[in-house]
N, C-alpha and C positions, 0 to 999 in steps of 0.2 A: 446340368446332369439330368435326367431323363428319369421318368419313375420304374424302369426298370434296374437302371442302376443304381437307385436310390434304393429300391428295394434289396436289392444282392447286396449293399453297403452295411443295410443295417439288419439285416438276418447274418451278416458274416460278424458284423461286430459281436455278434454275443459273448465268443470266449474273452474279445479283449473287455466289452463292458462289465463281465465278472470280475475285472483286473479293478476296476473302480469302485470303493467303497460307500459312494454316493451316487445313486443314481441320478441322471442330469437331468437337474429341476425345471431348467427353461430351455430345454428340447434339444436334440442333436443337429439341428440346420440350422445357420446364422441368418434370416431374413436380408441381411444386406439393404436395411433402409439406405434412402440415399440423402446423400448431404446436402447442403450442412443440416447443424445441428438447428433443430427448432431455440426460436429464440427464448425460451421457456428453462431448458435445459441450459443452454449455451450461456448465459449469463446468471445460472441459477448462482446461489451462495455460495455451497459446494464446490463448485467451478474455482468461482474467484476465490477462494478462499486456498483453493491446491496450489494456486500459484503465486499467495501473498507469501511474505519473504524472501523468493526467489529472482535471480535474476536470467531469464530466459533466453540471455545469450552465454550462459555458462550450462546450461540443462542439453547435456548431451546424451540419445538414447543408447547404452552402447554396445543391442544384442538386437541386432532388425536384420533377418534370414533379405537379402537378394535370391533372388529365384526365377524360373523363365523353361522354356522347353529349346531353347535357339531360336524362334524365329529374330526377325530384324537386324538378323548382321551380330547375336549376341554372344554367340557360340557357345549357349550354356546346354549342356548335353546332361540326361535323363537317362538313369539304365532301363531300358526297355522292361524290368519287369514291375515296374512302379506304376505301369500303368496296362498291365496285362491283367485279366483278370481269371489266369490259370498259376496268379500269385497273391492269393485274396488277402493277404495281410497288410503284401507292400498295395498293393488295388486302393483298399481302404482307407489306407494313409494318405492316397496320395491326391482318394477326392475329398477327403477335409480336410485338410493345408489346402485345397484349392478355394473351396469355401469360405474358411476360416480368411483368406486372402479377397474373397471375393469374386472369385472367378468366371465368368461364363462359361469359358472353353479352354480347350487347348491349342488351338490356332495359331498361327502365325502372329496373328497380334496380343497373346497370352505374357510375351515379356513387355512390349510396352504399354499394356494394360496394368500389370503389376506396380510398375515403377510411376504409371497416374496415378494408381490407388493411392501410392503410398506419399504422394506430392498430397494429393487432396486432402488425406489423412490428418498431414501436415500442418496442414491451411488449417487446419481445426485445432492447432495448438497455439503456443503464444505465439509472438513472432519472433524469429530468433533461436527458436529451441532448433536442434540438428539429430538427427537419426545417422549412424556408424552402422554403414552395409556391410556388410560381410559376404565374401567371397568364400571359395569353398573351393579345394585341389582334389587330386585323386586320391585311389588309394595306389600304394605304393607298396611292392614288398621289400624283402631286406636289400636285394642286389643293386635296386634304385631302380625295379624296370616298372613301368605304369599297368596297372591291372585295372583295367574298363568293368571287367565281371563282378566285380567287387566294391564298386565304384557306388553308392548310391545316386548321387548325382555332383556334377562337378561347376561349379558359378566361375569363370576363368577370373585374373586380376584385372586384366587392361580394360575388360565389360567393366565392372566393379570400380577401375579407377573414372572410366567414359562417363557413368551416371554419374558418381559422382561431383564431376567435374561442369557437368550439362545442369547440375541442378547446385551450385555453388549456392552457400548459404542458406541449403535445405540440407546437404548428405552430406557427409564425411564417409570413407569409405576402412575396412580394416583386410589384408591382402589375407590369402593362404595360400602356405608353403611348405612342401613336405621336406621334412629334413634331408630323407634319404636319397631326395635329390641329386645328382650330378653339378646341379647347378641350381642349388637352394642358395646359396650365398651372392651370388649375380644375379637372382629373382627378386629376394630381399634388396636388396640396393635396387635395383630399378622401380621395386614397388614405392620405397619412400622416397626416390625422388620425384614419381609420380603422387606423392602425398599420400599414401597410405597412414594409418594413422598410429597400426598394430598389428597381429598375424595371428589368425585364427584357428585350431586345431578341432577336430573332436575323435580322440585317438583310438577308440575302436572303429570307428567309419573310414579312417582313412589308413589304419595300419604302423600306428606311430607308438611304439612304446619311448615313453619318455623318460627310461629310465637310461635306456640303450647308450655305449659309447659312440655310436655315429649318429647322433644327435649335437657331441659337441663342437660340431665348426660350426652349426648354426647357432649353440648358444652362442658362443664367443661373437658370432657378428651381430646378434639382439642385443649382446653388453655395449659393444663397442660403439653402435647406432640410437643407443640406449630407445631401443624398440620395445614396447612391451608384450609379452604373448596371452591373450584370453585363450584360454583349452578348458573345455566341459570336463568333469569331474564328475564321479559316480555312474550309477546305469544310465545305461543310453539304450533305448530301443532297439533293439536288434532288427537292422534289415540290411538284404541280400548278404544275410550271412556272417553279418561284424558282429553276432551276438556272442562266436566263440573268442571274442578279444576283450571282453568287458575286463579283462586283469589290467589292458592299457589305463584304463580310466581310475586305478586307483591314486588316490590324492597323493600317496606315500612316491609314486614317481616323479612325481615333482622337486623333491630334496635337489635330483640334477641340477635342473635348471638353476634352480635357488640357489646350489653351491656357485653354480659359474655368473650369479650375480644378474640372473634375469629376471625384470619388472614381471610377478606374474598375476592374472586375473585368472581366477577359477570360477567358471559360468554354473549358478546354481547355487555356490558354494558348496556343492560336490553331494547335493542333500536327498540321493535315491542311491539304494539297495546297499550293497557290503563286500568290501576286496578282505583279501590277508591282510594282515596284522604283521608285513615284513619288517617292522621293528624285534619282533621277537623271531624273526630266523621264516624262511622260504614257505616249513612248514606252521604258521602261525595258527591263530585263529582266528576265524573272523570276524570282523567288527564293520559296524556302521561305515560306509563313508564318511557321514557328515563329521561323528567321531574324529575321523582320522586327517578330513581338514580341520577340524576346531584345535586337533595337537600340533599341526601346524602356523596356524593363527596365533596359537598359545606361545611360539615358539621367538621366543625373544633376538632370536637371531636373524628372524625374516621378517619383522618389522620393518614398514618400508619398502617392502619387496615385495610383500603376499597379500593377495585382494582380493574377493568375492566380489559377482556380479548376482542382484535379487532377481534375474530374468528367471520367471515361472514359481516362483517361491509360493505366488498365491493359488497356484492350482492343489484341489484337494485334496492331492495324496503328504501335499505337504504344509499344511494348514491344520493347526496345533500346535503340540509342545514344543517343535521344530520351528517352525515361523516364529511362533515367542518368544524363543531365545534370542534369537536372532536380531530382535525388533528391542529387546528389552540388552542385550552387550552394549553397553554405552562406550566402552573403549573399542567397540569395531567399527561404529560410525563413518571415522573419517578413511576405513580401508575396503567399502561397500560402493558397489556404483550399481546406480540401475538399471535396468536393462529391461525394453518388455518381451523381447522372444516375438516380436512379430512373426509371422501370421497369429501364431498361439494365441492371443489375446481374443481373439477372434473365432478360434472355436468353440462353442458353446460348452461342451462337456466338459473341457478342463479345470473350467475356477467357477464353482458352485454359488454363488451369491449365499445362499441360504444356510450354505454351511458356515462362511465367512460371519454372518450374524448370531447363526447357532454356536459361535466358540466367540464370539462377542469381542471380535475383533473391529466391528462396524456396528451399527445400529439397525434397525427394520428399516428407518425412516431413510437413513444412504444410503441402506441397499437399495430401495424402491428408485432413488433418481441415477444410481447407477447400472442399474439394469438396463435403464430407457438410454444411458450415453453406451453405451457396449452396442444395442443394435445399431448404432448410429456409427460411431467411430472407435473401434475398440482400443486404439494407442490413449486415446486420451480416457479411456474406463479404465486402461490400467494404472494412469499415471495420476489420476485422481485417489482411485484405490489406495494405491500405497501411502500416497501423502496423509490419507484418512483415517489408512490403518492403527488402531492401537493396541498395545495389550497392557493391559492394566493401566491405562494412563499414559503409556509411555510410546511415542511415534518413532519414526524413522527420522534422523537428523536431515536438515536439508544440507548438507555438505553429500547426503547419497545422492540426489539429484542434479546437483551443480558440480559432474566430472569433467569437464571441459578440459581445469586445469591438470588431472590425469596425465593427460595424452602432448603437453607441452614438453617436449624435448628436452627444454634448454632447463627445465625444473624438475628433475629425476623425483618421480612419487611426493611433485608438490602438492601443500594439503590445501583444499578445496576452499 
């Protein structure tokens, strides 16, 4: 990126950096040191110590963004205003996710740059540990016709199942499939015999209310395949326009699925902004998301079936009383998987270091050695992080980082 568009980046961010209640202490551009990690770092305490009692062929990541503009045969397509900069919001976004990923450019070689980054990344973990790509469909309106305009960007499956497959025993891959499909039910089945491993939504991005009755022929084929579906829950950023569908994203649409008996993961654990309160009737009021997952959670019926993923929990809009709980539910343990949100780990403004020790969730002394693995490799600053995390004494179970057995078929919501 170029200091003129570096400059229009961060003079356009001002409204969104008032959105942030912490101003970002270790700067808004990722340096991008290069690997590996100094042997200093890399075998510090801290290190070893995140991944003592683990077994790092059961440590599955299982929220890492696939991403690419099409070049090399990938056919991932980008809505043109993601990178126009007479759309300064989607503009902005779109050169820190590149950042945040590492990027030089947007080039032709931009998709197989990404999917190095993310091998190299890799190599800096234990051996054995696996990152779950995620694909990404259109949006779709009601009739089932594909709507490109609307589209933020689209990661096809067969790209998604190819890497996967080319880096065997690094990736696992998870499909996406819009329900409203013609042919979501022969998409599904072709993705898991190509090894998919789950099906990914984010239903204001893509037009999916999950409450909807034409959504059931694909639950019934995720029961009968026993597929499980990870879908974001609570606000989602609004771009090209999905901001007026944020009612998709409330956790209370979920009950569907739950009813027809689908394995479900809610990315986040649904833990930004506030839907109706359709428990008490259309016109409710409103309430917390996180709220309206945790009466879910709470919900003795869906034990077994209903899962949070911690992908982004430590960014500082959510770092507090929120994170605390979360960390301190010793009965939600075994129905938590981790996840980092790759690229996100990697942008500097998201997870405040300083804050994290200011609510003494860490120490000065790990913030300081996690600061230096973050510019270096940020999958593993997250996954250090969280292992490290405490509140009051009390950690994250290692049963949230060893989801492997999750995603085993033949063991419907075996426990870890």
């Amino acid at each position: 990126m170029n200091r003129r568009s570096l400059l229009f980046a961060t003079l356009g961010l001002g409204s969104a950096a008032a959105a942030w209640q912490f101003w970002p202490d270790e700067g808004l551009w990722n340096p991008c040191r290069p690997l590996p990690l100094p042997e200093d770092i890399a075998n510090h305490e801290m290190v070893r110590e995140a991944w003592a009692g683990l077994d790092p062929v059961k440590v599955w990541d299982v929220h890492v963004h696939l991403f690419g503009v099409g070049g090399a045969g990938s056919r991932v397509w980008v809505n043109p205003a993601m990178r126009s900069v007479f759309h300064p919001f989607e503009f902005i976004h779109t050169q820190f996710y590149a950042n945040a990923a590492c990027l030089a450019g947007s080039g032709e070689e931009a998709d197989r740059a990404y999917t190095t980054r993310l091998t190299t990344l890799q190599n800096g973990l234990a051996p054995g540990v696996r990152l779950m790509l995620l694909a990404m469909d259109y949006f779709y309106d009601e009739s089932g016709n594909r709507v490109p305009s609307r589209t933020v960007f689209q990661v096809p499956n067969d790209y998604a199942a190819a890497v996967a497959a080319q880096h065997a025993g690094r990736f696992e891959w998870i499909a996406s499939i819009h329900p409203y499909r013609a042919d979501c039910v022969e998409a599904l089945e072709w993705a898991i015999a190509h090894g998919a491993r789950a099906v990914k939504w984010i239903p204001s991005a893509m037009g999916i209310d999950p409450a909807s009755p034409a959504c059931d022929r694909f639950y019934d084929a995720l029961t009968r395949l026993d597929v499980p579906l990870l879908t974001h829950g609570g606000y989602e950023h609004p771009l090209i326009g999905s901001g007026t569908l944020q009612e998709f994203n409330n956790p209370l649409t979920l009950r569907r699925p739950l009813e027809h008996g689908v394995r479900m993961i809610v990315a986040h654990c649904a833990s930004t902004g506030a839907s109706i309160d359709t428990d008490q009737g259309v016109h409710g009021p409103e309430v917390e998301n996180f709220a309206l997952f945790t009466r879910l959670m709470d919900d003795p019926r869906y034990h077994g079936k209903l899962y949070g993923d911690i992908a982004a929990l430590t960014e500082s809009s959510r770092v507090g009383p929120l994170l605390r709980y979360v960390i301190q539910r010793r009965d939600w343990q075994d129905r938590l998987l981790n996840g980092s949100d790759y690229p996100l780990p990697g942008y500097l403004p998201g997870v405040s270091v300083k804050h994290l020790i200011d609510e003494r969730f860490i120490t000065a002394a790990q913030g300081q050695v996690l600061r230096e693995i973050r510019l270096y490799n940020p999958l593993l600053f997250d996954f250090v992080l969280k292992r490290h995390m405490a509140a009051e004494g009390t950690r994250f179970a290692s049963s949230v980082f060893q989801t492997a057995g999750f995603f085993n078929r033949a063991k419907m919501g075996s426990v870890r």
